[in-house]
MARBA-3410 file (N, C-alpha, C, O; in Angstrom, 1 decimal):
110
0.5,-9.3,12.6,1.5,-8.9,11.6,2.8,-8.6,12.3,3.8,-9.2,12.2 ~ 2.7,-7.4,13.2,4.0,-7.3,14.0,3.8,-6.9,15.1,2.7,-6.2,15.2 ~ 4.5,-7.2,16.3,4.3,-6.5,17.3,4.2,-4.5,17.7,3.4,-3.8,18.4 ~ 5.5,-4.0,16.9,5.1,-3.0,16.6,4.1,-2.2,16.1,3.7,-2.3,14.9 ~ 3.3,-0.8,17.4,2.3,-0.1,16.4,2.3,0.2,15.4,3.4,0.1,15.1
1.5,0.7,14.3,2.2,1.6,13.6,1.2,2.6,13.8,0.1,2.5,14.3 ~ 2.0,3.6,13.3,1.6,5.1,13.7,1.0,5.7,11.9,1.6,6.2,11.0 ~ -0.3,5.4,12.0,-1.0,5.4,10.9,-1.3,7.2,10.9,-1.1,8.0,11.8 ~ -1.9,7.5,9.4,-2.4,9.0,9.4,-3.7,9.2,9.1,-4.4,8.2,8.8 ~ -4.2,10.3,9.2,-5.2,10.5,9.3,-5.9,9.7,7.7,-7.0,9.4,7.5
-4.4,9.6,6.4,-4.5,9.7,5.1,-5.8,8.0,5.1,-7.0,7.9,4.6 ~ -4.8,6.9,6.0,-5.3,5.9,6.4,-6.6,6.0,6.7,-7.5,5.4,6.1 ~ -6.8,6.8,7.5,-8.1,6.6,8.4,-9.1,7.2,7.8,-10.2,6.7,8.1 ~ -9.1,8.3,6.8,-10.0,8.6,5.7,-10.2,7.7,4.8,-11.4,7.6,4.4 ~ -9.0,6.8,4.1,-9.3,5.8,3.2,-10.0,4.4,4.3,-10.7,3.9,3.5
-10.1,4.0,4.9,-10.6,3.3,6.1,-11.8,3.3,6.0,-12.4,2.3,5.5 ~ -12.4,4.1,6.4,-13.6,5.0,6.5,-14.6,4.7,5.5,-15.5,3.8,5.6 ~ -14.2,5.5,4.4,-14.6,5.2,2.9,-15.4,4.4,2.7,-16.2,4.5,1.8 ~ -15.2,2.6,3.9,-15.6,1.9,3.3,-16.9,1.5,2.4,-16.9,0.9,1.3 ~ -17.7,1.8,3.0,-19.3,2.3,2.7,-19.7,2.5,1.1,-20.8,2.6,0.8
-18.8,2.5,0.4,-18.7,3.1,-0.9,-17.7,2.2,-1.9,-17.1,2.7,-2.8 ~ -17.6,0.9,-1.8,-17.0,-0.2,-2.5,-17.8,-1.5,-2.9,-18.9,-1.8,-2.5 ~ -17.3,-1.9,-3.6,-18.1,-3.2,-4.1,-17.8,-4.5,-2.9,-17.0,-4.4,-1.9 ~ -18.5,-5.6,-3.2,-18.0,-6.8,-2.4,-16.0,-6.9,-2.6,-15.2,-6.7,-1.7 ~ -15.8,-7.0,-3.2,-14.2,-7.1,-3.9,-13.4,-6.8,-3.3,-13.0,-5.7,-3.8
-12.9,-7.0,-2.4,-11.5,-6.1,-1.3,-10.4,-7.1,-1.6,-10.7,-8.2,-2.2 ~ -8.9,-6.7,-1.3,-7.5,-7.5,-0.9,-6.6,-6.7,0.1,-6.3,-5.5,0.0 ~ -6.2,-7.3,0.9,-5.1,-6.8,1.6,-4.0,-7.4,1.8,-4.0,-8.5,1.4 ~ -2.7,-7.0,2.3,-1.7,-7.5,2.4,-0.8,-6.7,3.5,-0.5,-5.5,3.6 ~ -0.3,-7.6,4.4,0.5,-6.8,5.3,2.1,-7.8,5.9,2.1,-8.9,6.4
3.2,-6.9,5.5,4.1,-7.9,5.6,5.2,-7.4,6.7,5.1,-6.1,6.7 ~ 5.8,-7.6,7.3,7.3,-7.0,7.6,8.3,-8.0,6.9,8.4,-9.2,6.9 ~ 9.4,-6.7,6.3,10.5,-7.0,5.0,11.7,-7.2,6.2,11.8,-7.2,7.5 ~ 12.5,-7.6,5.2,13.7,-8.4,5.4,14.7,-6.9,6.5,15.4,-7.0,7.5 ~ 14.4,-5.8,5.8,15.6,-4.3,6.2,14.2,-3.7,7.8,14.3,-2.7,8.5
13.3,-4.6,8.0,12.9,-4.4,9.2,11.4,-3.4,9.2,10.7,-3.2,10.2 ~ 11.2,-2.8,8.1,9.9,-1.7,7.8,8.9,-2.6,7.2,9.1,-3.5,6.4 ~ 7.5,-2.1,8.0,6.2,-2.5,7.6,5.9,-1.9,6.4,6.3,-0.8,6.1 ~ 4.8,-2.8,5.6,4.2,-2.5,4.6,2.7,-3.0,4.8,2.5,-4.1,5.3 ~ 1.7,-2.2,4.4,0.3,-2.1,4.5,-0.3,-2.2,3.5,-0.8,-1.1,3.3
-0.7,-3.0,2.5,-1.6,-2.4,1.2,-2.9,-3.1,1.3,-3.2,-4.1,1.9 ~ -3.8,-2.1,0.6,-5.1,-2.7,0.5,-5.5,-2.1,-0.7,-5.2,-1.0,-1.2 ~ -6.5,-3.1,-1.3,-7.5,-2.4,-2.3,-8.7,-2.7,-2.5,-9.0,-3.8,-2.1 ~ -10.0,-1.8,-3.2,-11.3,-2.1,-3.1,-11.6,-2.1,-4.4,-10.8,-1.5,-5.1 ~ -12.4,-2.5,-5.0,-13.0,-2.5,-5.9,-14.5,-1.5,-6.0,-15.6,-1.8,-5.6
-13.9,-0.3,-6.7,-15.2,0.8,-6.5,-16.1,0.8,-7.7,-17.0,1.7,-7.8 ~ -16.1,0.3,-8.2,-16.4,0.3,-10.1,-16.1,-0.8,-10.7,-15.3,-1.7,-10.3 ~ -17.0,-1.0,-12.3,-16.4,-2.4,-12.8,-15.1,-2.0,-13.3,-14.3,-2.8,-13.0 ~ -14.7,-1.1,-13.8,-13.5,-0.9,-14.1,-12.4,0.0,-12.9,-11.4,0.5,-13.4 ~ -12.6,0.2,-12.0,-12.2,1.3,-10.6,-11.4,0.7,-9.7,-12.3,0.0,-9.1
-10.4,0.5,-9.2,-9.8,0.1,-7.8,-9.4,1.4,-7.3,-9.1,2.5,-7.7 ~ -9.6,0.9,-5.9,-9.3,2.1,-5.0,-8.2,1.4,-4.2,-8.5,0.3,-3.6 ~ -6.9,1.9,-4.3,-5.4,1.6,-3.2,-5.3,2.2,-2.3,-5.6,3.4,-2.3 ~ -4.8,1.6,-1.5,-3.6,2.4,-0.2,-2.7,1.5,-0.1,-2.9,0.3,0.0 ~ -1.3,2.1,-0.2,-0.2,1.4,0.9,0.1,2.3,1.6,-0.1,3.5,1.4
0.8,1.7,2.9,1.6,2.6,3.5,3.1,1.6,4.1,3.2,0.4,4.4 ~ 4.0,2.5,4.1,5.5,1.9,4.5,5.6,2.3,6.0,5.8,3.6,6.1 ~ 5.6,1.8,6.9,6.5,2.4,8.1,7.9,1.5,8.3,8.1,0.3,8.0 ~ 8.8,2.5,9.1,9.9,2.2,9.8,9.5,1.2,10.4,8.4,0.7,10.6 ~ 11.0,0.7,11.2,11.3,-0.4,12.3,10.5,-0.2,13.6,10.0,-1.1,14.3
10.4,1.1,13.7,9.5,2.0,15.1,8.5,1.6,14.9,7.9,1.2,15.8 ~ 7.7,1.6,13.3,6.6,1.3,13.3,5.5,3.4,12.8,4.3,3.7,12.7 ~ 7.1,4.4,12.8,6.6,5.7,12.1,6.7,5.9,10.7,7.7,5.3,10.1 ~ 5.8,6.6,10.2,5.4,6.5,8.6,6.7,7.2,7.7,7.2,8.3,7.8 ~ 7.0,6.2,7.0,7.5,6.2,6.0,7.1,7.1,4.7,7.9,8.0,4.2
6.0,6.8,4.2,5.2,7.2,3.3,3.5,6.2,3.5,3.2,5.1,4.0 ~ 2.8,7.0,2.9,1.3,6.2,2.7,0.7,7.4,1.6,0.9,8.6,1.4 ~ -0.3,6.6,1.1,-0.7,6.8,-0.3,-2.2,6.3,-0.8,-2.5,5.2,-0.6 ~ -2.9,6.9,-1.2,-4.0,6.2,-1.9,-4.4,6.8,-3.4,-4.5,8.0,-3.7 ~ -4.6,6.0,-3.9,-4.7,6.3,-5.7,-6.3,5.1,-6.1,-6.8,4.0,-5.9
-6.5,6.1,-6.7,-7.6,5.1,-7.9,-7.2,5.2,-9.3,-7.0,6.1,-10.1 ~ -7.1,3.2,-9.4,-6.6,2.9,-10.8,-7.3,2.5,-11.6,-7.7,1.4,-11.2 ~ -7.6,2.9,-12.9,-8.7,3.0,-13.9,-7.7,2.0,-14.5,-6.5,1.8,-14.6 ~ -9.2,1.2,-15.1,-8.8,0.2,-16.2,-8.4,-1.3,-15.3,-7.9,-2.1,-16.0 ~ -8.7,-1.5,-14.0,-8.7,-2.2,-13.3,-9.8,-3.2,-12.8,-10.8,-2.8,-12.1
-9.8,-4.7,-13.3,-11.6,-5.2,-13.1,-11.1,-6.2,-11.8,-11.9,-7.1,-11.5 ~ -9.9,-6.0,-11.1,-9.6,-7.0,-9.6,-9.0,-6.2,-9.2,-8.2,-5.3,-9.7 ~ -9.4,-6.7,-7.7,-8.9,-5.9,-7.0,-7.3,-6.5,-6.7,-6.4,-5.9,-6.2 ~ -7.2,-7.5,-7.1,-5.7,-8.5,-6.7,-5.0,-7.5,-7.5,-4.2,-6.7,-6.9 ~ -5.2,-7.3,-8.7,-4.1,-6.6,-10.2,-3.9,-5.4,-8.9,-2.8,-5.4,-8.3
-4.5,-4.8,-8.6,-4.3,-3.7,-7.6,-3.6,-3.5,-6.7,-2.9,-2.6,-6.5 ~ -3.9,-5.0,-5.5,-3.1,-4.6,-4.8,-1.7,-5.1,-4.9,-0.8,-5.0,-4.0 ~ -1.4,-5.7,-6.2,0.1,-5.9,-6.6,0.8,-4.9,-6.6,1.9,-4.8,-6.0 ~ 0.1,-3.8,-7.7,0.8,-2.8,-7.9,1.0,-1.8,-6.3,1.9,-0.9,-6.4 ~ 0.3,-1.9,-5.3,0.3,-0.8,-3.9,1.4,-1.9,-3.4,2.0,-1.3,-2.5
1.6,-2.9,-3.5,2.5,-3.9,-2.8,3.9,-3.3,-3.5,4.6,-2.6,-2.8 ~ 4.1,-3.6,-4.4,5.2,-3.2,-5.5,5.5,-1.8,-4.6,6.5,-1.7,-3.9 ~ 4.7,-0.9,-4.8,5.5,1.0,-4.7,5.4,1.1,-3.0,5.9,2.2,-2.7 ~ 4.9,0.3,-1.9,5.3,-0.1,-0.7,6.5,-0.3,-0.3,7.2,0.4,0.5 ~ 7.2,-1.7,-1.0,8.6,-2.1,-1.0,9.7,-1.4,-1.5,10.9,-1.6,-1.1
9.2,-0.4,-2.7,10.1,0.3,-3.6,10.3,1.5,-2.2,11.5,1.6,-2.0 ~ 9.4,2.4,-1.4,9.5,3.2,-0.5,10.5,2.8,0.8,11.4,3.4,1.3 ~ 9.8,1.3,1.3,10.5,0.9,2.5,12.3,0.3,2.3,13.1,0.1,3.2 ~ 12.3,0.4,0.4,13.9,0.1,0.6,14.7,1.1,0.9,14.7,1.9,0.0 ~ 15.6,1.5,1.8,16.8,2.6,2.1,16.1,3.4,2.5,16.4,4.6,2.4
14.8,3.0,3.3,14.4,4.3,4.1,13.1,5.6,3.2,11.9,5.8,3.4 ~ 13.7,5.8,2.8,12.5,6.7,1.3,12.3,5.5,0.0,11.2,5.4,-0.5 ~ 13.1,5.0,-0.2,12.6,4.1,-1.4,13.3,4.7,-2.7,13.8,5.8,-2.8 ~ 13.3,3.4,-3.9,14.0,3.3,-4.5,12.7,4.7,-5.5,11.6,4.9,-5.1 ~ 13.3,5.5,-6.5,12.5,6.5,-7.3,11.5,5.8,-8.0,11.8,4.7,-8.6
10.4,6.3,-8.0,9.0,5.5,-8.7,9.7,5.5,-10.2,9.8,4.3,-10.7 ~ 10.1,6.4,-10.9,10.5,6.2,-12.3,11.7,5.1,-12.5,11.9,4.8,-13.6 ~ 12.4,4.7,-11.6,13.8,4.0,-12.1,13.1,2.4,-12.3,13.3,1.5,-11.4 ~ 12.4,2.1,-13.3,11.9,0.8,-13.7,12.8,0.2,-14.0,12.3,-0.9,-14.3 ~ 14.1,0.3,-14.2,15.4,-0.9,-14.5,16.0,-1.4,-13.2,16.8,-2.3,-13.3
15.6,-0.9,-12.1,15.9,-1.1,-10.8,14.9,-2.5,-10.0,13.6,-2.4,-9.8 ~ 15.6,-3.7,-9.7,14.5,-4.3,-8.9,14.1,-3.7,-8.0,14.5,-2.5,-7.6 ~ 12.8,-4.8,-7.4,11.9,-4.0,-6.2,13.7,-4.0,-5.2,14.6,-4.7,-5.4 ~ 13.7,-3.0,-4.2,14.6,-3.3,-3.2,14.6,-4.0,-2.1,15.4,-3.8,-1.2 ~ 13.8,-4.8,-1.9,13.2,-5.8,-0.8,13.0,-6.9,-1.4,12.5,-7.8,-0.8
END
């Protein structure tokens, strides 16, 4: 993905871990954006209706931005999931903190 480390958190390495406790069903995605910050998402499928996310954003260095994990109910793929940890990844890595989770009239910023 990039030559840069990234400097993951422990938040990562607990959702990592976890794995043990998911269905067959996984997605990941890992990109570097156009303003130079990585993005990380993954999701599992814990339940027929359960996804379990993480994104995380780092800087240009490759130091955390933000990272996150949520479980989203009412979810039967894990793809629908990791759209949405893709989406609030890019919204973080734009301008550094990211565009506000509520300003839905705002494109993604990346």
């Amino acid at each position: 993905m990039t030559d840069v480390e990234l400097e993951t958190t422990a938040r990562f390495k607990e959702w990592d871990k976890s794995s043990e406790n998911f269905l067959d069903e996984q997605a990941r995605h890992e990109e570097t954006l156009k303003n130079g910050c990585h993005i990380v998402a993954r999701a599992r499928k814990i339940a027929d209706d359960k996804v379990s996310v993480f994104f995380g954003t780092y800087g240009v260095d490759g130091g955390v931005i933000k990272e996150q994990t949520e479980i989203r109910d009412g979810l039967t793929c894990a793809k629908d999931a990791l759209d949405f940890a893709i989406d609030k990844a890019k919204r973080h890595a734009g301008g550094g903190a990211g565009a506000p989770d509520d300003n839905h009239h705002q494109a993604t910023p990346i």
